[in-house]
C-alpha positions as CSV (number, residue, x, y, z in Angstrom):
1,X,3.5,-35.1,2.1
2,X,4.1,-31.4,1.8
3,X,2.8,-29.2,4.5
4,X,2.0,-25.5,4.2
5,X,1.3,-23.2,6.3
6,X,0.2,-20.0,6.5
7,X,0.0,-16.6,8.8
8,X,-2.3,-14.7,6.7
9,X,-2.0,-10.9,7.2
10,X,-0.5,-10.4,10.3
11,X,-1.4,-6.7,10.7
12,X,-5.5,-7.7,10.6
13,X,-4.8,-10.8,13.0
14,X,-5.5,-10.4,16.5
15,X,-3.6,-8.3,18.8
16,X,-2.6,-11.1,20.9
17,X,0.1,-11.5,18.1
18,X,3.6,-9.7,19.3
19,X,4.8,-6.5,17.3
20,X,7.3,-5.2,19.6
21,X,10.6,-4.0,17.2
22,X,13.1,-5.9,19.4
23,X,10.9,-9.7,19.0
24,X,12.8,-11.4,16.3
25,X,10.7,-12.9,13.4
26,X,10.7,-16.4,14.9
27,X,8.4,-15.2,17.8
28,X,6.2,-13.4,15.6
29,X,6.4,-16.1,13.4
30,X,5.3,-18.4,15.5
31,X,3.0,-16.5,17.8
32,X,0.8,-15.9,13.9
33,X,1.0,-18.9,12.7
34,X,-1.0,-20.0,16.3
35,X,-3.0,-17.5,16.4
36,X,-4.1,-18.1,12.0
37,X,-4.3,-22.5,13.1
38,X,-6.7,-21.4,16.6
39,X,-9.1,-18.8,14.7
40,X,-9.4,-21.2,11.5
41,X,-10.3,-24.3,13.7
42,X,-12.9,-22.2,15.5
43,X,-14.5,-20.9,13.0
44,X,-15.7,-23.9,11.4
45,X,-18.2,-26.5,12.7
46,X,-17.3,-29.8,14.4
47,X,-13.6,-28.5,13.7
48,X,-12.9,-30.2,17.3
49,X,-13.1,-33.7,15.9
50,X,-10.5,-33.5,13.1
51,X,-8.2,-31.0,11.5
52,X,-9.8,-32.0,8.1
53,X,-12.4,-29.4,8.6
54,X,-10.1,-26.3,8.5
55,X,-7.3,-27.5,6.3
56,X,-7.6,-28.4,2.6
57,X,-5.4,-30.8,1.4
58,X,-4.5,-30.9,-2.7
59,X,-6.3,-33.2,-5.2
60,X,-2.9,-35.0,-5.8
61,X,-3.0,-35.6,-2.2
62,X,0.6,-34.6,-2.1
63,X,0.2,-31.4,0.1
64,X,-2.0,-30.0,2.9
65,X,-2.6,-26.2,3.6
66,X,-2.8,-25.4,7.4
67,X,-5.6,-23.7,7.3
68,X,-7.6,-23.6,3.8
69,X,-6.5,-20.6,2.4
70,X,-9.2,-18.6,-0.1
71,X,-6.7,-16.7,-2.5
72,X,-9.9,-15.6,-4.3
73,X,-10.5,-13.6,-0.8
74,X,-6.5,-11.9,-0.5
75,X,-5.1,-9.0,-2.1
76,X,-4.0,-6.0,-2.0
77,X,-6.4,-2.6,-1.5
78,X,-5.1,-0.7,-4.2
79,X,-3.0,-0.5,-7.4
80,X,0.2,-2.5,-7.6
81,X,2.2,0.4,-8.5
82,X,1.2,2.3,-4.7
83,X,3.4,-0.7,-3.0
84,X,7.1,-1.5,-2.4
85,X,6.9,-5.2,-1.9
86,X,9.8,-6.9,-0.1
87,X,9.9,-10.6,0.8
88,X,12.9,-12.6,2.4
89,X,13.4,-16.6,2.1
90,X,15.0,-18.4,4.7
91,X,16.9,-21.5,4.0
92,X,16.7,-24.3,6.5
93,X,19.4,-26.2,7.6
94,X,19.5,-29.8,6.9
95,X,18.0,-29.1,3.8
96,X,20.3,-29.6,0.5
97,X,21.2,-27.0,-1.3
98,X,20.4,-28.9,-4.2
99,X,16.7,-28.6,-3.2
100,X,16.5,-24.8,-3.0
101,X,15.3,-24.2,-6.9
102,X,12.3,-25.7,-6.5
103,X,11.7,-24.5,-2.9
104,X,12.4,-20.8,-4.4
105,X,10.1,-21.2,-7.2
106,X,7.4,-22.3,-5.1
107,X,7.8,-19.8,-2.4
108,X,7.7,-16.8,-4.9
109,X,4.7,-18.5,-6.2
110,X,3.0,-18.5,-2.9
111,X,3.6,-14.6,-2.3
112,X,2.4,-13.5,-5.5
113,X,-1.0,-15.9,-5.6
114,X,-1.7,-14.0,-2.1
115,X,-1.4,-10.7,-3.2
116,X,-2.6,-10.5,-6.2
117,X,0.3,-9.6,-8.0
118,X,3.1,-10.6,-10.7
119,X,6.2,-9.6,-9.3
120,X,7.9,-8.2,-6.3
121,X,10.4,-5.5,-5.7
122,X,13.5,-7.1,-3.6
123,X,14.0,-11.0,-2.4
124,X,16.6,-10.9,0.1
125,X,17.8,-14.4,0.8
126,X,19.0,-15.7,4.2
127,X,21.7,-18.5,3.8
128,X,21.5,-21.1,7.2
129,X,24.1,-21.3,9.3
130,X,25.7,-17.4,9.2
131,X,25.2,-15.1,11.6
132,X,27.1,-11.5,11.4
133,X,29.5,-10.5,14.0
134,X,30.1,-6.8,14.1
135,X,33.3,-7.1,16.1
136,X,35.2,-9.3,13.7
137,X,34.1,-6.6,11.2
138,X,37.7,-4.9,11.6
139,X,39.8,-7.8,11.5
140,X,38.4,-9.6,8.4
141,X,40.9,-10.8,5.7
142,X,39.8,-11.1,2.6
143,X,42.0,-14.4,2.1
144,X,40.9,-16.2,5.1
145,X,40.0,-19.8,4.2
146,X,36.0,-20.5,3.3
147,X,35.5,-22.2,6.7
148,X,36.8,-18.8,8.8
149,X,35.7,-15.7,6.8
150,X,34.3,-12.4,8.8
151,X,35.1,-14.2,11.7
152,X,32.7,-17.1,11.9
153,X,33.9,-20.8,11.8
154,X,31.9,-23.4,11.0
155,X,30.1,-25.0,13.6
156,X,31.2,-22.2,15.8
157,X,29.3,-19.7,17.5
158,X,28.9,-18.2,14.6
159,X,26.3,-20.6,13.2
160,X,22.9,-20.7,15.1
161,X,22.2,-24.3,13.7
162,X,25.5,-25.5,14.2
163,X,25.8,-27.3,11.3
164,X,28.5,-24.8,9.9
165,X,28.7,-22.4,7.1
166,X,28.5,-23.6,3.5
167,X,31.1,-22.2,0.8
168,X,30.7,-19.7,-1.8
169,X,30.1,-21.9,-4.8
170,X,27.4,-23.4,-3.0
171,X,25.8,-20.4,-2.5
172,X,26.0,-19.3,-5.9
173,X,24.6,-22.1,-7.4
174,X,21.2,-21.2,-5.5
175,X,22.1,-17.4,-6.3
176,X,21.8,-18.4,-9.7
177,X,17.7,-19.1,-9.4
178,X,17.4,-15.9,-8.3
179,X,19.1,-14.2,-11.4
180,X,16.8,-16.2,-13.4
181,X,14.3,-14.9,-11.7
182,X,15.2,-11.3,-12.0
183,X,15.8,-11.8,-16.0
184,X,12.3,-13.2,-15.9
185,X,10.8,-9.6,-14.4
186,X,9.3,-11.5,-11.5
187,X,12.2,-10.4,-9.4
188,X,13.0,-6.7,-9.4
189,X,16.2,-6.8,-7.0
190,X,17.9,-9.6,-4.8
191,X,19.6,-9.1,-1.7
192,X,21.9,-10.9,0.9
193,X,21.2,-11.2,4.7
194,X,24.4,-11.6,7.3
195,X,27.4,-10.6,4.9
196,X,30.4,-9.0,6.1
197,X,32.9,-7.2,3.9
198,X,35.0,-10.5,3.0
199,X,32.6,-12.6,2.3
200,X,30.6,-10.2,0.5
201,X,33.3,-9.4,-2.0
202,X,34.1,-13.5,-2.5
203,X,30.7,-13.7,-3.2
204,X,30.7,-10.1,-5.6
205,X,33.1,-12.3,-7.7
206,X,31.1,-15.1,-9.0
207,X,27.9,-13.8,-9.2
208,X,26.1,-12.7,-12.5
209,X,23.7,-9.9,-10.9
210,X,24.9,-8.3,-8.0
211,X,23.1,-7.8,-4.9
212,X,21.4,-4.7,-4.1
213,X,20.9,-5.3,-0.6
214,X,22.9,-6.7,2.2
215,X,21.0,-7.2,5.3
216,X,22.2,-8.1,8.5
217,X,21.4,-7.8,12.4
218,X,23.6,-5.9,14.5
219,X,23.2,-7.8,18.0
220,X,25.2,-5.7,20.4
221,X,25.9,-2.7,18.9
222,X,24.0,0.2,17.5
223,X,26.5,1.5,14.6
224,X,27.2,-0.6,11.4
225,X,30.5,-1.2,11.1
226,X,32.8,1.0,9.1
227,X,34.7,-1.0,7.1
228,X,31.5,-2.8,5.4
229,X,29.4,0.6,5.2
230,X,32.5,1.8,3.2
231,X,33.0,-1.5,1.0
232,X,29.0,-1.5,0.2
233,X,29.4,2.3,-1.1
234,X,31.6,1.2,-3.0
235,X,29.9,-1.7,-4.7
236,X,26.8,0.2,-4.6
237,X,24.7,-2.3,-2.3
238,X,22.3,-0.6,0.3
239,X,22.9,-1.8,3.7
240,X,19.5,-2.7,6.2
241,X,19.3,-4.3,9.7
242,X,16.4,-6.7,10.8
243,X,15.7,-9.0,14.2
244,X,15.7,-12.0,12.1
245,X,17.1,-15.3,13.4
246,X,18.5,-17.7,10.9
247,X,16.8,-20.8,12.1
248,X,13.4,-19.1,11.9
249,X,11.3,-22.4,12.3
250,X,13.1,-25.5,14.4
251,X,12.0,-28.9,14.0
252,X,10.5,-28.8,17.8
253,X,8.7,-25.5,17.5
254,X,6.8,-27.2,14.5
255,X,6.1,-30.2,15.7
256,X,4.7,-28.4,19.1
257,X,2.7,-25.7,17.1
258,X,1.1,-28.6,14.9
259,X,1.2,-31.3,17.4
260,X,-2.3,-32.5,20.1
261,X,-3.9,-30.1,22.1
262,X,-3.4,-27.7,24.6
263,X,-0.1,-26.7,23.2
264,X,-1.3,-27.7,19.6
265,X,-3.8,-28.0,17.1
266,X,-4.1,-31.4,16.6
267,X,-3.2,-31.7,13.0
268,X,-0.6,-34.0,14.0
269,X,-1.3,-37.4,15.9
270,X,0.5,-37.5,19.7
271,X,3.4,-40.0,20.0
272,X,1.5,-42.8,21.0
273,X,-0.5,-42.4,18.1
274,X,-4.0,-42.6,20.0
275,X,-5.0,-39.3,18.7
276,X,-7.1,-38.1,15.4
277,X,-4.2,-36.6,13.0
278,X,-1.3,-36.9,11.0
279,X,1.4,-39.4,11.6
280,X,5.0,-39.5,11.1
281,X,8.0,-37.0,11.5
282,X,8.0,-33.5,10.6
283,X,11.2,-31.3,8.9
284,X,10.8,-28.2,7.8
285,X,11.8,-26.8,4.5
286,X,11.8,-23.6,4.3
287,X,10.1,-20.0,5.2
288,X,9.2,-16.9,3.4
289,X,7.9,-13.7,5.0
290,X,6.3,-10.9,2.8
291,X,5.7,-7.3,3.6
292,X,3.9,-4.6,1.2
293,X,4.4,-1.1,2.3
294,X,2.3,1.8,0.8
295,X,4.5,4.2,-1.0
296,X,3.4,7.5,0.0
297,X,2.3,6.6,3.5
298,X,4.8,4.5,4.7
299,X,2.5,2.5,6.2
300,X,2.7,-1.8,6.2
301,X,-0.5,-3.0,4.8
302,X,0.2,-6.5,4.4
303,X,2.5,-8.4,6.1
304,X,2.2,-12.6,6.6
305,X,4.4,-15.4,6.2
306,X,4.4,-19.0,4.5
307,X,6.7,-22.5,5.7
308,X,6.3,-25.3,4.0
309,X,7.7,-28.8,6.0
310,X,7.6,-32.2,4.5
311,X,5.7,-34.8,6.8
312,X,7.2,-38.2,6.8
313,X,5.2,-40.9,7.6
């Protein structure tokens, strides 16, 4: 069964939820989605005695929302046209590739039945496994083999799941939903997270649409690299930094956040199976975090997040 959960707005949520600019996304991530479970299940009556009361699951029976969500009740405040609408889609590790078209589809689907809306202005997509390293910025060769380009070998430290980095193809096959989606007009531009130079112009080669963005996190310096902000003028691609990890939502965090009480909400049944609540193993698929700024104010109106897992019983 397919789970799906939901944040809601994390700007109207309580303030118990951290904001800080140096928490990565995974805290905040987590921190709303706990904080969106605690206030549906309190809000509804005899919502102690089962999770059913607070989540909704599908007629098919083949997914659960955690919590109900009311799309009739989301939305935006104003016109579509007063918004720049950005949302990023993390890819999980130990999830094929093969999967991602479906996982894209549905996660784009998700954003735009919350706010109201028919398209957004820039997906940036975050691959697993890569994580940018300013200081092999200088050194990187442009015809170092797949497994060692900017610096990060797979399974090395430069992959936060440690499950190593996949090749270029690979990532072009799932690059290639994306271009559908932009010739579609759902999609306005795409973006990369975590690219250096080299592996940005191997990917440059074999795609169709060109990214507009490349988005990375600069961990222990202040200063973006030279050699990439000088390769991304050239190609014309806007460079942006963010706090984001790549493995935004382990396997353990979920299971904890959805697991028996205290440190859960009960939706899923304890070990020993003596609890009210789902039973069976827990993987997540994949994450997607939306933000809708107000043109001429600058100002974040909406901001919230959707994972989906699969529950294996």
């Amino acid at each position: 069964m397919k789970l799906i959960l939901s944040t809601s707005n994390v700007m109207s949520n309580s303030p118990s939820i951290i904001r800080r600019g140096n928490e990565r996304s995974n805290t905040e991530l987590t921190s709303s989605l706990r904080t969106n479970f605690k206030t549906a299940a309190s809000s509804r009556e005899n919502s102690n005695s089962s999770h059913t009361f607070w989540t909704k699951r599908a007629e098919s029976g083949e997914s659960l929302s955690i919590p109900s969500v009311d799309f009739s009740q989301t939305g935006l405040s104003e016109e579509r046209s007063q918004y720049d609408i950005t949302v990023k889609l993390f890819y999980l590790p130990s999830v094929s590739p093969e999967r991602r078209c479906a996982h894209t589809r549905h996660a784009i689907e998700l954003v735009l039945k919350e706010l109201h809306i028919d398209n957004i202005d820039l997906l940036i997509v975050s691959y697993p496994g890569i994580a940018f390293d300013a200081d092999d910025e200088d050194s990187s060769d442009p015809d170092s083999p797949p497994d060692e380009v900017d610096g990060i070998r797979e399974g090395g430290s430069g992959s936060e799941s440690g499950l190593g980095v996949e090749d270029i193809d690979t990532m072009i096959k799932t690059w290639q939903t994306l271009e559908t989606l932009v010739d579609e007009g759902t999609i306005g531009k795409i973006g990369l997270s975590e690219f250096g130079s080299a592996r940005l112009e191997k990917f440059l080669e074999k795609a169709r649409i060109k990214p507009g963005v490349d988005q990375i996190n600069v961990r222990d310096c202040c200063v973006v690299p030279r050699p990439l902000i000088m390769f991304a003028k050239e190609k014309g691609i806007e460079l942006l930094t963010h706090n984001d990890c790549t493995n935004i939502l382990p396997t353990g965090t979920l299971r904890e956040l959805l697991g028996p009480a205290p440190a859960g909400v009960g939706v899923l049944a304890s070990t020993g199976n003596k609890e009210n609540g789902l039973k069976g193993d827990v993987e997540p698929q994949w994450v997607v975090k939306y933000t809708a700024v107000v043109k001429d104010r600058g100002v974040v109106e909406n901001k919230g997040y959707f994972a989906v897992a699969e529950l294996k019983e």
